[in-house]
C-alpha positions as CSV (number, residue, x, y, z in Angstrom):
1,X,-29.2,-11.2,-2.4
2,X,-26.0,-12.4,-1.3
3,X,-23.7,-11.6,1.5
4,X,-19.8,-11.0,1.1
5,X,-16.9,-10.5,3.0
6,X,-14.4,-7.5,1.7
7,X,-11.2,-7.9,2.4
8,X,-8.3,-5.6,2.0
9,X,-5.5,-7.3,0.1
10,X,-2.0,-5.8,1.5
11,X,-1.6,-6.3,5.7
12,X,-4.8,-8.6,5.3
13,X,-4.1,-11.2,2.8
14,X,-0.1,-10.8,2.8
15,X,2.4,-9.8,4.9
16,X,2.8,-5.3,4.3
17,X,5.8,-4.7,2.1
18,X,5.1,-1.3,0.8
19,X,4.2,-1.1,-2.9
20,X,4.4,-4.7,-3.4
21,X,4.0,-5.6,-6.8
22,X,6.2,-8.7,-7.7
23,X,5.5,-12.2,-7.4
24,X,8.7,-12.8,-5.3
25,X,7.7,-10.1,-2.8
26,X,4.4,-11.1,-2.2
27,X,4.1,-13.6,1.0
28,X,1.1,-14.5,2.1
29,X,0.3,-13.8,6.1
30,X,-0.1,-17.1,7.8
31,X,-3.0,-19.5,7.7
32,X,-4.5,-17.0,5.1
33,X,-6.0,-20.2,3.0
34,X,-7.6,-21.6,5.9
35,X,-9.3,-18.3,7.0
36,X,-10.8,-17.9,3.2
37,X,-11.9,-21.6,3.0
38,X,-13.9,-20.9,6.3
39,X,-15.6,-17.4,5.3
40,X,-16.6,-19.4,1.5
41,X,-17.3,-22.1,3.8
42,X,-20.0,-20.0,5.5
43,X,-21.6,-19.1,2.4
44,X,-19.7,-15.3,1.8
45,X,-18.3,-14.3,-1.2
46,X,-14.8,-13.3,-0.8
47,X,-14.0,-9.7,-2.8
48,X,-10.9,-7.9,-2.2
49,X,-11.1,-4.4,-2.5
50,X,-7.4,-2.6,-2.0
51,X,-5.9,0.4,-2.9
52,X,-3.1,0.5,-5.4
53,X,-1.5,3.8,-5.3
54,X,1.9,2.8,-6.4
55,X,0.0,2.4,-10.2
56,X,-1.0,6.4,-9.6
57,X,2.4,7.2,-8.2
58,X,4.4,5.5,-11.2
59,X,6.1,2.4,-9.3
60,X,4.7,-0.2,-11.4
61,X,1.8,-0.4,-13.9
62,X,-1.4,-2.0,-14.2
63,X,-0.2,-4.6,-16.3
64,X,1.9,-5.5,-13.7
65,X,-1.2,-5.6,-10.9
66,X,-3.1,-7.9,-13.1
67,X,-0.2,-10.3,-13.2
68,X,0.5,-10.4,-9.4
69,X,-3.4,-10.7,-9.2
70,X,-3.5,-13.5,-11.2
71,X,-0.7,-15.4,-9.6
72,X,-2.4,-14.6,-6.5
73,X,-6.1,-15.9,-7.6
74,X,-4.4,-18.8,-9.0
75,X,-2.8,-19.8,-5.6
76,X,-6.3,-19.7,-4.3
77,X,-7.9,-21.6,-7.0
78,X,-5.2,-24.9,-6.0
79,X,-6.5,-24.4,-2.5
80,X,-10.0,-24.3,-3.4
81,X,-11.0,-20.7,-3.0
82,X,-12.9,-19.1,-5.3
83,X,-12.7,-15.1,-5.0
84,X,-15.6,-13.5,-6.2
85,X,-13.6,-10.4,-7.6
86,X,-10.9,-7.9,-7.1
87,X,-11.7,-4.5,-7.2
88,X,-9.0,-1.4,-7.2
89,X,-8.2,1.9,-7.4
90,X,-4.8,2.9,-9.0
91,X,-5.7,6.7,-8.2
92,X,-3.7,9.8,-5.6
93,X,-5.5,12.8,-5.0
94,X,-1.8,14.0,-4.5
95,X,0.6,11.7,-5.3
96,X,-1.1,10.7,-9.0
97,X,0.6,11.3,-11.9
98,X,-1.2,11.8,-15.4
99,X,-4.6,10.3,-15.5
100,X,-4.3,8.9,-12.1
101,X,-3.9,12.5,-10.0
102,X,-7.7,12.1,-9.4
103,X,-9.6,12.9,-6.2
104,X,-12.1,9.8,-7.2
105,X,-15.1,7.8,-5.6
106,X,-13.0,4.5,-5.3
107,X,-10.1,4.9,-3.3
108,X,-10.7,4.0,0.4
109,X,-11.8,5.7,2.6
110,X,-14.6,6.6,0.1
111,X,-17.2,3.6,-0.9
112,X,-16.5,3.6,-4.8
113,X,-15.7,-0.1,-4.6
114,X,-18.0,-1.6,-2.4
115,X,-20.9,-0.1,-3.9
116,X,-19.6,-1.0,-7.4
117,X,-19.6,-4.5,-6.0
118,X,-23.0,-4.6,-4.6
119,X,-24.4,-4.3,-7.6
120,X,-22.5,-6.2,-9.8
121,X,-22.8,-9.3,-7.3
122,X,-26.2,-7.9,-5.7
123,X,-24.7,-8.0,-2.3
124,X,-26.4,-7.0,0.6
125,X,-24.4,-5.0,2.8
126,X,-26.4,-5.2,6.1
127,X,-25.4,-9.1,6.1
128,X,-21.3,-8.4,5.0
129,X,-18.1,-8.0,6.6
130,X,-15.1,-5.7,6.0
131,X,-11.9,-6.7,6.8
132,X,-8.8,-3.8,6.6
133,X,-5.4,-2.9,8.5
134,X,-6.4,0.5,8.3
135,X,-9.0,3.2,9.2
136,X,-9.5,4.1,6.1
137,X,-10.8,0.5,5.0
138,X,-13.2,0.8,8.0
139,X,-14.2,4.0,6.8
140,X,-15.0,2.8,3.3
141,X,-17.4,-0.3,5.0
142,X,-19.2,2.3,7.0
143,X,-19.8,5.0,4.2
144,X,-21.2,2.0,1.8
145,X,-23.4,0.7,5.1
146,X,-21.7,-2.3,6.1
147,X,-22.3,-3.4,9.2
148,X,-19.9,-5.5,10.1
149,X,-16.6,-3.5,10.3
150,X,-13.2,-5.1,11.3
151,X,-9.7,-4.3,11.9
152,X,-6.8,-6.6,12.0
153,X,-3.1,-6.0,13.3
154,X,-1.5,-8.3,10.9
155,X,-0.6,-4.9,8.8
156,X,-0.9,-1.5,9.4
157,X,0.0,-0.3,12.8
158,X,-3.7,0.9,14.0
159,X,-3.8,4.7,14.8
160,X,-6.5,6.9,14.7
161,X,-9.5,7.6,16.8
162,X,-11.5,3.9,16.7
163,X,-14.9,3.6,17.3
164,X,-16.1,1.3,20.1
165,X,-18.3,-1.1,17.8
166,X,-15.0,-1.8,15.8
167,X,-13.5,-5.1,16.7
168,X,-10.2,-5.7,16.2
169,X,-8.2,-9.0,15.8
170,X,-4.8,-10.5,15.6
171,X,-5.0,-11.8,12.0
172,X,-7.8,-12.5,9.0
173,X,-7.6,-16.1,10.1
174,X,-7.8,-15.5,14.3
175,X,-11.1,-12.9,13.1
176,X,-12.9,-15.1,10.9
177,X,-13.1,-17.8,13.4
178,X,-13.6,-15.9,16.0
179,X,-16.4,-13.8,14.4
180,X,-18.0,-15.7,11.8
């Protein structure tokens, strides 16, 4: 089996813009390469898991996810980082429109991705990480039995009730070494 680290994409990988969609609004949060070249480094596979409302909502389309995705798997290819996979859910229980107004098993805080994950890479949890900005990334490591959950403040303004067994870091990059 192998181990992984899931990492949430906006607040984690690049700097919070809400809805970010376009290349020229995507920045990457600081010393973001060098964290993922240590976690591959220590044998993990690196899959990003993120929610992608603003595809539910109407604010850009899926077509337009792919390509930002691409560009951004591309930038880590020229660093060499190799990302296992990207996993998303373009659904709003509330906020959906169409096809996308769906109360479903992938959007965080639910464990639709992860689990989808560990068995298309046979990953076992017990030995992974999660990396979010918000509760509800926690929430979605815990409910798929990670053991390893992890909050950083490089996003997301952390509210909610936190357990104790949550660490919490600066940054992906101050957390991976640090932790790992």
């Amino acid at each position: 089996m192998n181990k992984a680290v899931f990492l949430d994409r906006d607040g984690v990988i690049n700097v919070e813009v809400d809805y970010v969609y376009k290349i020229e609004d995507f920045i990457f949060i600081e010393k973001t390469f060098e964290a993922l070249k240590i976690i591959q480094d220590k044998g993990y596979q690196i899959v990003i898991v993120t929610n992608q409302s603003g595809i539910g909502r109407g604010y850009y389309t899926e077509e337009q996810f792919h390509v930002l995705t691409d560009w951004m798997l591309e930038r880590f290819k020229e660093q060499g980082i190799n990302v296992a996979t990207v996993y998303y859910c373009p659904h709003h229980p509330k906020n959906g429109i169409g096809v996308y107004k769906v109360d479903c098993e992938c959007r965080k805080p639910k464990p639709g991705m992860i689990l989808k994950a560990q068995k298309d890479l046979d990953i076992d949890l017990e030995q992974s990480y999660i990396i979010g900005d918000k509760i509800s990334d926690v929430q979605s490591g815990i409910a798929a039995g990670i053991k390893h959950c992890v909050l950083v403040k490089s996003g997301h303004k952390i509210s909610g009730e936190i357990d104790n067994s949550i660490k919490i870091y600066e940054n992906l990059y101050d957390c991976v070494t640090k932790l790992l």
